[in-house]
C-alpha positions in Angstrom: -1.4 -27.6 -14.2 0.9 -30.1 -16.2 2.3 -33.3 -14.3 5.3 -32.0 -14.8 4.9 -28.7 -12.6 3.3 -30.7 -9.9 6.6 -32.6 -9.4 8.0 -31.5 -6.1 11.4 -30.2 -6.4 14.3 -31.5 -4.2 13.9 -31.4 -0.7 15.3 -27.7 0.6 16.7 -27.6 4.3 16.5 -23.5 5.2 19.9 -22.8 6.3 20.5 -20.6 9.7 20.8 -17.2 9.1 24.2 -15.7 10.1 24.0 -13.3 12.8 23.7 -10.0 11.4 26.7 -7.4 11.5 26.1 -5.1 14.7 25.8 -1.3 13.0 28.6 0.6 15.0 27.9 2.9 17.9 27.4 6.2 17.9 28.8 8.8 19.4 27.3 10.7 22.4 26.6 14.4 23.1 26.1 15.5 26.5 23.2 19.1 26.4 21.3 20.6 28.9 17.8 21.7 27.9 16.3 23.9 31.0 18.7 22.3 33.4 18.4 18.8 32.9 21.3 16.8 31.6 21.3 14.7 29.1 23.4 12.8 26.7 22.0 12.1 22.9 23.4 10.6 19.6 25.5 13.1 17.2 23.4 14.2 14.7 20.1 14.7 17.0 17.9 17.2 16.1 17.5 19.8 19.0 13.6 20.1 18.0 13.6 15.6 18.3 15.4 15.5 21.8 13.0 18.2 23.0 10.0 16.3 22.2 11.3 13.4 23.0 12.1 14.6 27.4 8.3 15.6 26.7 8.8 19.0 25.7 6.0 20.9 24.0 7.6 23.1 21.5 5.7 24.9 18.8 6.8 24.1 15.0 4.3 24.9 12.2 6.4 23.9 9.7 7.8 20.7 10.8 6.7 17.7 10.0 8.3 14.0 10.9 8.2 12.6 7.1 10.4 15.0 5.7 13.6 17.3 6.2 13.2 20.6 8.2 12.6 23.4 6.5 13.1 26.3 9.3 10.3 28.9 7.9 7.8 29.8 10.6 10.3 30.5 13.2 8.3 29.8 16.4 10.2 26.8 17.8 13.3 29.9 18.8 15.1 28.5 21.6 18.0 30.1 23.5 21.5 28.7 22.9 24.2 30.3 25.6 26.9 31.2 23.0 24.9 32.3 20.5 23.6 36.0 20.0 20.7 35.2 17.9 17.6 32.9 18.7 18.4 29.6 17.2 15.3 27.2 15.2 15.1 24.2 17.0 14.0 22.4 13.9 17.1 22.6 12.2 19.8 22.9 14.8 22.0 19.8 15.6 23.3 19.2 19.1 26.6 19.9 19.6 28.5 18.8 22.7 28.0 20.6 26.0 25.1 22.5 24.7 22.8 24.7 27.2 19.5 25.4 26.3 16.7 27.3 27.4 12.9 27.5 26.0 10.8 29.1 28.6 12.8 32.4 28.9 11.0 36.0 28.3 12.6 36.4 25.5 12.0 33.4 23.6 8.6 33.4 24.8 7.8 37.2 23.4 10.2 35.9 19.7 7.4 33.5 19.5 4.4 35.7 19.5 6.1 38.0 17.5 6.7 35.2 15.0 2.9 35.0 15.2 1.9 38.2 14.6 4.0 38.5 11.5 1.9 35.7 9.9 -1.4 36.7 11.5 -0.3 40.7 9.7 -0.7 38.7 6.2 -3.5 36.1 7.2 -7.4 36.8 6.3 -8.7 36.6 9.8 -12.1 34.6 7.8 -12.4 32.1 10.2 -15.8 32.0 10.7 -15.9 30.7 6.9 -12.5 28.7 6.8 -12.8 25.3 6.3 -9.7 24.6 8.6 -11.3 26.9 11.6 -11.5 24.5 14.8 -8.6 22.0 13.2 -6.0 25.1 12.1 -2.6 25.6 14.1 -2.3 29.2 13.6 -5.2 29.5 15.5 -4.2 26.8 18.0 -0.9 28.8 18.6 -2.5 32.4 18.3 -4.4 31.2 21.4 -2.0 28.9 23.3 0.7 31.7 23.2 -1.5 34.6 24.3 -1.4 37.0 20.8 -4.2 38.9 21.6 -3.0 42.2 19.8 -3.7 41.3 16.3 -2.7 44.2 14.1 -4.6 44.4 11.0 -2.5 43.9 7.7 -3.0 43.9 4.0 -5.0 41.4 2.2 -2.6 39.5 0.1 -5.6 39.8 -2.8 -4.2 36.4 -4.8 -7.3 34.8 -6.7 -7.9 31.5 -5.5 -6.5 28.7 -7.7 -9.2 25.9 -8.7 -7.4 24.1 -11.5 -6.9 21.0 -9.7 -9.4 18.3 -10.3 -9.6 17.6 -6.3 -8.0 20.9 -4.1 -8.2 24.4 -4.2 -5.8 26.5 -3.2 -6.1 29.8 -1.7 -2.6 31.3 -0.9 -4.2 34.4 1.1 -3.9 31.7 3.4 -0.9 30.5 3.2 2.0 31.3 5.6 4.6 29.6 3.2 5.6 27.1 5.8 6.4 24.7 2.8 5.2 21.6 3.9 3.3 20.6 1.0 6.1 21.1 -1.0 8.4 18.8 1.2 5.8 16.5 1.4 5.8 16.1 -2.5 9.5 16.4 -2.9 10.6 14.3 -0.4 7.6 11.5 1.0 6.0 11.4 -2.5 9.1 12.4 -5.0 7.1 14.1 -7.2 7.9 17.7 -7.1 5.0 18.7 -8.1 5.0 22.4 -5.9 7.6 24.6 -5.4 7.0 28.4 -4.4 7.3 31.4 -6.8 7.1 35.3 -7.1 4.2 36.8 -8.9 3.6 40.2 -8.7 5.9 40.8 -6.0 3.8 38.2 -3.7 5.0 34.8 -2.8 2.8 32.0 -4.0 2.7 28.2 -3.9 2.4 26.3 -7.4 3.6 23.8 -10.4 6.8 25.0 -11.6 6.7 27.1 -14.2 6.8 25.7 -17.8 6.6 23.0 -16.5 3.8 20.5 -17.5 1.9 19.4 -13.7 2.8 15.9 -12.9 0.8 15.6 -10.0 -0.6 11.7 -8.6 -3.6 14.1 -6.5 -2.8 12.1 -3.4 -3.8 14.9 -1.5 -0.8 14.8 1.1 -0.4 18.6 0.6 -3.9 19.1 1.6 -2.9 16.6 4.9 0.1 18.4 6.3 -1.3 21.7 5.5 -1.4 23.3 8.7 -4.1 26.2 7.9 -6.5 26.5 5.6 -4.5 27.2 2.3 -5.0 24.0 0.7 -8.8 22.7 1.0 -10.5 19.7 -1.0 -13.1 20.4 -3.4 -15.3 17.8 -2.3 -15.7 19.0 1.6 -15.2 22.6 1.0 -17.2 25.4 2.9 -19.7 22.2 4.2 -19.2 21.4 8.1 -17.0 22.2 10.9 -14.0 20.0 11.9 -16.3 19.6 15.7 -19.8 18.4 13.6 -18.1 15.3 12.2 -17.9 11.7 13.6 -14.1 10.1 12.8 -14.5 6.3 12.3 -11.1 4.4 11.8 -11.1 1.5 9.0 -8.7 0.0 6.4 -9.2 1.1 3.0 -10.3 -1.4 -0.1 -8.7 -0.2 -2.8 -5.8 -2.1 -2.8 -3.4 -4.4 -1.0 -1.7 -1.7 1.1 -4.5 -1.8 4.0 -4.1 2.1 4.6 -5.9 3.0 8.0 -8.8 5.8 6.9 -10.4 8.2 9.0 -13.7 8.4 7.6 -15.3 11.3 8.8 -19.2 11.7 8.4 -22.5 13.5 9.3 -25.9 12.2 9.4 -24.7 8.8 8.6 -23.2 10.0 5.2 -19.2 10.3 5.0 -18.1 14.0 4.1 -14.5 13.8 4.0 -11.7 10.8 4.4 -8.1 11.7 6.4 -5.2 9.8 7.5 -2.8 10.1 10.3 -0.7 11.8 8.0 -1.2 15.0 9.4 -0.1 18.3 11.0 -1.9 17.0 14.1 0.4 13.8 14.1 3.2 16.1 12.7 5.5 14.8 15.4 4.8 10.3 14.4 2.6 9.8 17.7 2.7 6.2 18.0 -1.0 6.2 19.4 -2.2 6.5 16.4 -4.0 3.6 14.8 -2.7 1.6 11.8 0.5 0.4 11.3 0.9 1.7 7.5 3.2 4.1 6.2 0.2 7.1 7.3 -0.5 8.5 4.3 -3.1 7.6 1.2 -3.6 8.0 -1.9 -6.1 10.1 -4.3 -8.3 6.7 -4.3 -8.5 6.0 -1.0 -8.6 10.0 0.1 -11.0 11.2 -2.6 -13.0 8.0 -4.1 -15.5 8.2 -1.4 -18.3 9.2 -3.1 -19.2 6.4 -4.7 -20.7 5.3 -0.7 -23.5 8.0 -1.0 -23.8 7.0 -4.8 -27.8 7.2 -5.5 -27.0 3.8 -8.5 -26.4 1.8 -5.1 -29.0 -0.7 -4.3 -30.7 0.1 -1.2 -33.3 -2.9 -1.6 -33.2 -6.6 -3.2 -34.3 -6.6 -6.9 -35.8 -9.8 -8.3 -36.3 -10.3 -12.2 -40.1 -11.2 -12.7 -41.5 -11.8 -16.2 -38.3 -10.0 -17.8 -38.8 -7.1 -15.5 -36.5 -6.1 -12.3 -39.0 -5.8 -9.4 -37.8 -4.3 -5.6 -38.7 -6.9 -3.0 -38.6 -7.1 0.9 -34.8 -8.9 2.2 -37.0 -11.2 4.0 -39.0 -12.2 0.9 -35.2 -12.1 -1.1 -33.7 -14.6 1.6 -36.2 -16.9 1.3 -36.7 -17.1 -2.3 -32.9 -17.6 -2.8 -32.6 -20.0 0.1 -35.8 -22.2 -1.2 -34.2 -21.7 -5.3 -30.9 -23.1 -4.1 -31.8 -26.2 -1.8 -34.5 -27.1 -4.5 -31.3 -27.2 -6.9 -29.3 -29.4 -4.5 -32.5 -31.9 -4.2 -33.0 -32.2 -7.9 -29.4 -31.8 -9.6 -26.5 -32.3 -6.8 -24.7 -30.2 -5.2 -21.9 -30.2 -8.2 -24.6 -28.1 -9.9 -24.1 -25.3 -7.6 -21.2 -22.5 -7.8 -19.8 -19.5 -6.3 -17.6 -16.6 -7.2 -16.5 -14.2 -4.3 -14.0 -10.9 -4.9 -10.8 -10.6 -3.3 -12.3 -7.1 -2.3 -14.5 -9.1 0.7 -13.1 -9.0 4.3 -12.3 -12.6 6.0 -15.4 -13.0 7.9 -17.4 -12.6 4.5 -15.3 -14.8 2.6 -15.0 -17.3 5.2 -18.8 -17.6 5.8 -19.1 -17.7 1.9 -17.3 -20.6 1.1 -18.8 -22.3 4.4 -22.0 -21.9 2.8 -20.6 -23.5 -0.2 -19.2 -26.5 0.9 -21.5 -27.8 4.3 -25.0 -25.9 3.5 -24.8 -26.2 -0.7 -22.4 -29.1 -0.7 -20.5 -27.7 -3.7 -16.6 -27.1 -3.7 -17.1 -25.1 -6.9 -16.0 -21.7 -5.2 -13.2 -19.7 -6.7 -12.0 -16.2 -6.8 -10.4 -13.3 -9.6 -7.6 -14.0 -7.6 -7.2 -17.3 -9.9 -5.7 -15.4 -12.9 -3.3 -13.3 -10.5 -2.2 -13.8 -7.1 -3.2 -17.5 -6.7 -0.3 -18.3 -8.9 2.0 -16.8 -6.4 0.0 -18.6 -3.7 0.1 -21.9 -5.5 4.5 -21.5 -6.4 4.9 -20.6 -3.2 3.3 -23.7 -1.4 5.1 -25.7 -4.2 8.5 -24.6 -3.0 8.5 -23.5 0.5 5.5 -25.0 1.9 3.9 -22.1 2.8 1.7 -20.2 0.6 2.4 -16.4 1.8 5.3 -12.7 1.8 8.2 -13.9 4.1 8.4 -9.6 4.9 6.4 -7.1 4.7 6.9 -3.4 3.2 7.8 -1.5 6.0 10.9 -4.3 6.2 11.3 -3.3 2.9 12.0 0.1 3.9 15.2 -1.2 5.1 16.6 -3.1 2.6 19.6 -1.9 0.8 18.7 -3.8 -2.9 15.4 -3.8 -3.9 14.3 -6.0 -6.9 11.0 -5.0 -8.6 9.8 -7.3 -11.5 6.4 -6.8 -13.5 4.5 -4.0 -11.2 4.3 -0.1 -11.7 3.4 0.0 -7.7 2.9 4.0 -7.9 -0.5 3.2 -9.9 -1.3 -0.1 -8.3 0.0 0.0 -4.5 0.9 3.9 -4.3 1.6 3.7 -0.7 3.7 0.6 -0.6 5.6 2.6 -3.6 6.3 5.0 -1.1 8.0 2.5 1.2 9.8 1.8 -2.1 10.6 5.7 -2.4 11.6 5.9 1.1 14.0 2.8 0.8 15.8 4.6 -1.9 15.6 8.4 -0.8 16.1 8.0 2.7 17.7 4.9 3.3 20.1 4.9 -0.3 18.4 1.3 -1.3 19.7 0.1 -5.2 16.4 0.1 -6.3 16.3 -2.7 -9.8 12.6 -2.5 -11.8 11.8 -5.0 -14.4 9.0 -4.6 -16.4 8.4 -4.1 -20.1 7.2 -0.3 -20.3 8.8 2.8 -19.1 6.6 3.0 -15.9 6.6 5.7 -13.3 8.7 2.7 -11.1 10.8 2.8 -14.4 12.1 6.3 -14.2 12.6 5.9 -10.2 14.8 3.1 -10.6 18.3 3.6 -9.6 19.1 0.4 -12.0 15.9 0.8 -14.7 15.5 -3.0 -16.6 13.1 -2.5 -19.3 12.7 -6.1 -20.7 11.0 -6.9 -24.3 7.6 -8.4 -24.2 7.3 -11.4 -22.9 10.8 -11.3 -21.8 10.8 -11.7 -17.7 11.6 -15.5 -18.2 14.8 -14.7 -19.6 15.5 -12.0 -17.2 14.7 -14.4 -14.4 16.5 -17.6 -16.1 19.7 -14.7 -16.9 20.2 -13.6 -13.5 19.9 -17.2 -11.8 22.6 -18.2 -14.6 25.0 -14.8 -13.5 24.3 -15.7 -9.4 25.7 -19.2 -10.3 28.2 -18.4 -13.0 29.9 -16.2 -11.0 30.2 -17.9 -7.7 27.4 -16.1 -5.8 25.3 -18.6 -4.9 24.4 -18.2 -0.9 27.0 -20.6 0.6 24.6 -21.6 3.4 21.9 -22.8 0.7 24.4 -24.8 -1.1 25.6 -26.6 1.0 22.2 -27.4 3.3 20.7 -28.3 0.1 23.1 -29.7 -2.8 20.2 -31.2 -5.2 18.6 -28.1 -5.2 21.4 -26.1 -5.9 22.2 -28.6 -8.9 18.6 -28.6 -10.1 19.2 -25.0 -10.4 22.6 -25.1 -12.4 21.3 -27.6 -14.9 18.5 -25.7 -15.4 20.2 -22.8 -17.3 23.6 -24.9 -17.8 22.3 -25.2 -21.4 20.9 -21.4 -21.9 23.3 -19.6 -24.0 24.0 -15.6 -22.5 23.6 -14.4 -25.7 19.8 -16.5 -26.2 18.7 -14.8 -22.5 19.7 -11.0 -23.3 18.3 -11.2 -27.1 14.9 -12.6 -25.6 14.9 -10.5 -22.8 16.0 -7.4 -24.6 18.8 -6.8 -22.4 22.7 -7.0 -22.5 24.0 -9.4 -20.5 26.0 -7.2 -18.8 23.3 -5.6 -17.4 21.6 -8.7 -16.0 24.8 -9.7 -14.7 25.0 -6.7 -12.9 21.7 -6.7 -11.1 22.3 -10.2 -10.3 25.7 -9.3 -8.9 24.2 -6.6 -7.1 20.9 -9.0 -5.6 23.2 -11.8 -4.3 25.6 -9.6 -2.6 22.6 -8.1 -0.8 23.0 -7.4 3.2 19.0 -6.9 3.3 18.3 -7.8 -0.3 13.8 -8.0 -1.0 12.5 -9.4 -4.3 9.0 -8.2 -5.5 7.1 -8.9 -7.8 3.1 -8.0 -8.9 0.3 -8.7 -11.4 2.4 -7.9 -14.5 4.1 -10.9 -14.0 1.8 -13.4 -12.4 -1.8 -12.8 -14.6 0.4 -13.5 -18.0 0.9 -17.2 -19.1 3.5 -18.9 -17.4 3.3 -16.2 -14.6 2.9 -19.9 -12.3 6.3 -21.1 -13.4 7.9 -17.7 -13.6 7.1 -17.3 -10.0 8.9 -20.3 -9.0 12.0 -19.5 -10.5 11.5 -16.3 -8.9 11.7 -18.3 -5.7 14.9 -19.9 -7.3 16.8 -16.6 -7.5 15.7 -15.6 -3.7 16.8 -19.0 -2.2 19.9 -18.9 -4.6 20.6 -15.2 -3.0 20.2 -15.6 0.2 17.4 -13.7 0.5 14.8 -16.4 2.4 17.7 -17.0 5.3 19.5 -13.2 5.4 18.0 -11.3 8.5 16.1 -8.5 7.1 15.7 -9.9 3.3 12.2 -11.4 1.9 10.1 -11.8 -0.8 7.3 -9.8 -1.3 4.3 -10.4 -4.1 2.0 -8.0 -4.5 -1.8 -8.7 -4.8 -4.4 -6.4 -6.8 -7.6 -6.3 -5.0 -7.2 -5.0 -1.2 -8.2 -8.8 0.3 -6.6 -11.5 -2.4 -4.6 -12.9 0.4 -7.1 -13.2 2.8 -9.5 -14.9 0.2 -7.2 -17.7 -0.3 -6.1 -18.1 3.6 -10.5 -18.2 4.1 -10.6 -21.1 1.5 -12.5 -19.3 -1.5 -10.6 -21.2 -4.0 -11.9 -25.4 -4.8 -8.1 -26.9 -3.7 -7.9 -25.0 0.0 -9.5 -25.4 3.3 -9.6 -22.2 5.5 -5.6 -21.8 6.8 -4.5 -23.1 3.4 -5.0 -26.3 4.5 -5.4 -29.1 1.2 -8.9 -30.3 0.4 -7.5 -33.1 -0.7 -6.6 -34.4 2.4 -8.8 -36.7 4.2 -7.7 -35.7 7.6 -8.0 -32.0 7.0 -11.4 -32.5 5.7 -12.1 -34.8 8.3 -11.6 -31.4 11.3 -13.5 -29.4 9.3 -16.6 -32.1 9.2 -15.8 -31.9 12.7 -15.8 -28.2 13.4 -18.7 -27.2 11.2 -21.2 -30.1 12.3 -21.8 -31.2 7.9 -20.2 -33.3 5.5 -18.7 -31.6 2.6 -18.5 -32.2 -0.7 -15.9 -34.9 -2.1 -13.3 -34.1 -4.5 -11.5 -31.1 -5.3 -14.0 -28.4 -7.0 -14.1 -26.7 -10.3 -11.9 -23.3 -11.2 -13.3 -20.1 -12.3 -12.6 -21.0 -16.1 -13.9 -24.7 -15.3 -17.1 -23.2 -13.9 -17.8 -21.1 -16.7 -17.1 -24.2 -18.9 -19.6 -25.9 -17.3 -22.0 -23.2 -17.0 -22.0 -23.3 -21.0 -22.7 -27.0 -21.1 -25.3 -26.4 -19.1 -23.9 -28.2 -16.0 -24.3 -25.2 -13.3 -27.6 -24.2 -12.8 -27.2 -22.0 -9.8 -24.6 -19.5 -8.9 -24.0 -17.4 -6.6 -22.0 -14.4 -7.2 -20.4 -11.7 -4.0 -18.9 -8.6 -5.3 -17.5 -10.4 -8.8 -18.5 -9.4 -12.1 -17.7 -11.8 -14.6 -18.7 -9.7 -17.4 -16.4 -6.9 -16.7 -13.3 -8.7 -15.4 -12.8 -11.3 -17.8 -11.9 -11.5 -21.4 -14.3 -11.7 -24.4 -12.9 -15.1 -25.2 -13.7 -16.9 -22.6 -17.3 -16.4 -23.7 -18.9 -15.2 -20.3 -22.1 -13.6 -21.3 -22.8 -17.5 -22.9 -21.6 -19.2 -20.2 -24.2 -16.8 -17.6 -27.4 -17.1 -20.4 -27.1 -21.2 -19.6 -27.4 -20.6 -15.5 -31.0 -21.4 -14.5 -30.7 -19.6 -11.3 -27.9 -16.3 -10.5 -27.6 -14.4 -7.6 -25.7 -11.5 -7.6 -24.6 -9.7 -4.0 -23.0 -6.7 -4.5 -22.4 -3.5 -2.8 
């Protein structure tokens, strides 16, 4: 880092937030649902109000993350007024409603709705992979249809083209859920249904190439056994599995998985995105949007993958030999220490993944810095997400999001720069999704390829190559140029806000569209649109921050969301995005040379000082060497130990920063890995 970017920039006071405009009331409907009163906001669902007195009410094709659909026709109700049953799912209240669901009538409309799907269902149970877990057969039961009359097989060959689901449509009732769920939660599309010799089937569109992201959400909300996945098919029953809750670690999104196993070995992976939580029940565990993606749902294997170690290997005389842990412990304990003795701590290094939980990664660099007495620790999230880290500390003193993405759900502009979130956060993208589907967000994406984010934009901002600095610089010219600038920030903190000015006084409009490939009318637009924000959230991911200057491009970043409003408006944040699930954490736990754990500076005597304190050891002085400074030095021959958790150096880093020479100088490696 240049002298120059370690200047601190004038002092910002954070303005108080105006109070936020109260949303107006709505008005109120009086019903009366099996003689209790009650009195609901207009547009309430009958099905909702129902379940929300506590109500059970059948619905197999209803689902809370998407619009009713109305098909299986068991949640009748009676209506006084109307002649015909009316489908709770879809009904609105109306004023002075009366309502009845326990009635004789409904009651036999519901089995009959039943038996009309049970005439055209394959009673195979015994080999149906949703038998125990189906609700066709949970309602068959709870509503007494015991007189099954035996129908025609539907005869449809089952459909296997998909690399991770079958589909067998004798199954299917054609409640459309898992086309909603694509259509509406995903926005894909993918399904839709379709006549084929005479019969109604669920598929791609026809002529239509498949864009499918295999996220396997159909397969989730699928309330029978039409859709099953390949990987768990015709293996267990739903009752011979153990359910173990965790967070995924894939990616940032920290998606709660049920991991469902037998014998110690993990079958099959769900999500409370399902036709058993089809109604949101808030008991469930996680506080994530509920669904996951083909990673996290499918990518399980590699657990029971026979390449795994199962037992230390030691390289003796050129050859990898399997040793006890006991033996591998001590050899690497007594390698280490003698190390220390002969050559200082400073000859000592450690790389940890951002993939490691907070315990591991604070017990790593622990190990480091009071047992090893090295602050040579670092992390992949150096060339990424540490930049955002570092920018942000720089210019707000904190080194962290100021919202999160279900916030972000609420925002009404959304800007996106130098992240295609549906391949590397798919289920943040569909926060993003909902934000602009649901909740009509303008939804801005900057980046320099036609991404999948691209062509969901609202306001699409394809920049040229190396052209987000100009974007960035164009916008914070617009905001100022045309009197947008948050009042509150300019007049709490003047030198800022004249910093700012100067900085692009002298950029010409015509300079910042031709280098970011973009008319200037366009970037004055999406910076009109950002600072007149209500609820306004600024993201931005790896595209941006792992290229050079991604450091200084996320301050000025920073720049346009203090210069918007967006750090003091109620609702509004910034937002960056991290790659592996656990870069975050890896900084807060001190694995990088400048931070203590709490991102507290290791240059500072007092902070070190606690820690000496805490941990009962002295630590190393001086601030440690980087990831690229250790390899440096690992050339030179100046590390002759190091200790490696989860991080290959080999296959993450470039060819130029000559790894494979830097590793063939180490004395002494140890590599922990799952």
């Amino acid at each position: 880092m240049s002298e120059e970017t370690k200047t601190p920039p004038p002092k910002i006071e954070i303005p108080t937030a105006p109070e936020p405009e109260a949303a107006p009331a709505k008005k109120m409907l009086d019903v009366t649902i099996d003689g209790k009163k009650i009195s609901v906001p207009e547009g309430s669902l009958l099905l909702d109000t129902m379940r929300g007195m506590g109500m059970e009410i059948p619905a197999m094709c209803y689902h809370y993350t998407f619009s009713s659909f109305g098909s299986c026709g068991v949640c009748l109700v009676e209506v006084e007024g109307k002649n015909n049953n009316v489908r709770s799912c879809t009904a609105k209240i109306t004023n002075g409603m009366v309502v009845k669901t326990t009635t004789e009538k409904i009651v036999d409309a519901r089995k009959k709705a039943i038996e009309k799907h049970l005439v055209v269902h394959p009673l195979d149970c015994p080999v149906c992979d949703a038998d125990g877990k189906c609700e066709l057969q949970d309602m068959t039961y709870d509503l007494g249809v015991y007189d099954i009359k035996k129908g025609v097989r539907k005869e449809i060959p089952e459909d296997t083209r998909s690399p991770v689901l079958d589909f067998n449509m004798n199954r299917c009732i054609l409640c459309g859920q898992c086309i909603n769920v694509c259509k509406e939660v995903q926005l894909v599309d993918a399904l839709c249904f379709y006549k084929k010799d005479g019969k109604t089937h669920v598929g791609a569109h026809e002529g239509v190439p498949l864009y499918c992201e295999f996220c396997g959400d159909c397969l989730a909300v699928c309330p029978v056994g039409a859709i099953v996945s390949r990987f768990s098919k015709y293996s267990f029953k739903p009752w011979q599995l153990k359910k173990t809750v965790t967070t995924c670690g894939y990616c940032s999104d920290g998606c709660t998985l049920h991991l469902e196993s037998e014998a110690q070995k993990v079958v099959r992976v769900t999500s409370k995105l399902s036709y058993l939580n089809k109604f949101g029940k808030e008991t469930e565990p996680g506080d994530d949007h509920g669904g996951t993606c083909v990673r996290g749902r499918f990518g399980f294997q590699y657990n029971q993958d026979e390449s795994r170690l199962s037992r230390p290997l030691m390289k003796v005389d050129g050859r990898w030999t399997e040793i006890p842990w006991f033996k591998a412990t001590a050899v690497i304990g007594k390698r280490l220490m003698e190390i220390k003795t002969q050559h200082g701590g400073q000859a000592i290094a450690g790389l940890i993944t951002g993939r490691c939980t907070n315990e591991e990664v604070y017990l790593f660099q622990r190990l480091m810095r009071s047992v090893l007495g090295t602050n040579n620790i670092d992390t992949a999230a150096r060339y990424g997400h540490m930049n955002s880290v570092t920018a942000l500390q720089h210019a707000l003193g904190i080194g962290y999001a100021t919202t999160t993405d279900k916030k972000m759900t609420l925002s009404d502009v959304i800007l996106m720069v130098g992240n295609d979130m549906t391949e590397t956060n798919p289920v943040t993208a569909l926060r993003l999704k909902e934000a602009k589907s649901r909740f009509e967000a303008t939804l801005m994406v900057a980046d320099t390829v036609q991404s999948n984010m691209m062509k969901l934009a609202s306001h699409p901002l394809q920049v040229a190559v190396h052209g987000e600095t100009a974007l960035i610089q164009g916008l914070v010219k617009a905001v100022i140029e045309k009197g947008l600038a948050f009042p509150a920030f300019v007049q709490k903190s003047p030198a800022a806000y004249e910093a700012l000015r100067q900085s692009v006084a002298g950029l010409s409009e015509e300079a910042l569209a031709r280098e970011s490939g973009l008319a200037w009318e366009k970037i004055a637009e999406a910076a009109e649109r950002l600072a007149k924000s209500k609820r306004g959230t600024l993201i931005w991911g790896e595209g941006i921050v792992s290229r050079k200057g991604g450091y200084e491009n996320v301050l000025r970043l920073i720049d346009l969301a203090m210069l918007t409003g967006l750090l003091e408006k109620e609702g509004a944040g910034i937002l960056p995005i991290c790659e592996e699930n656990n870069e975050q954490g890896a900084v807060d736990m001190g694995a990088v040379p400048e931070l203590l754990p709490g991102q507290r500076p290791y240059s500072s005597e007092e902070e070190r000082a606690r820690f000496r304190s805490a941990w009962h050891a002295e630590l190393p002085e001086g601030i440690g060497a980087t990831l690229p400074e250790i390899l440096d030095r690992a050339e030179r021959g100046e590390i002759k130990a190091l200790y490696l958790v989860g991080e290959n150096p080999l296959g993450t880093l470039p060819v130029s920063m000559r790894v494979r020479q830097a590793l063939e100088n180490v004395e002494f490696i140890v590599c922990q890995d799952p």
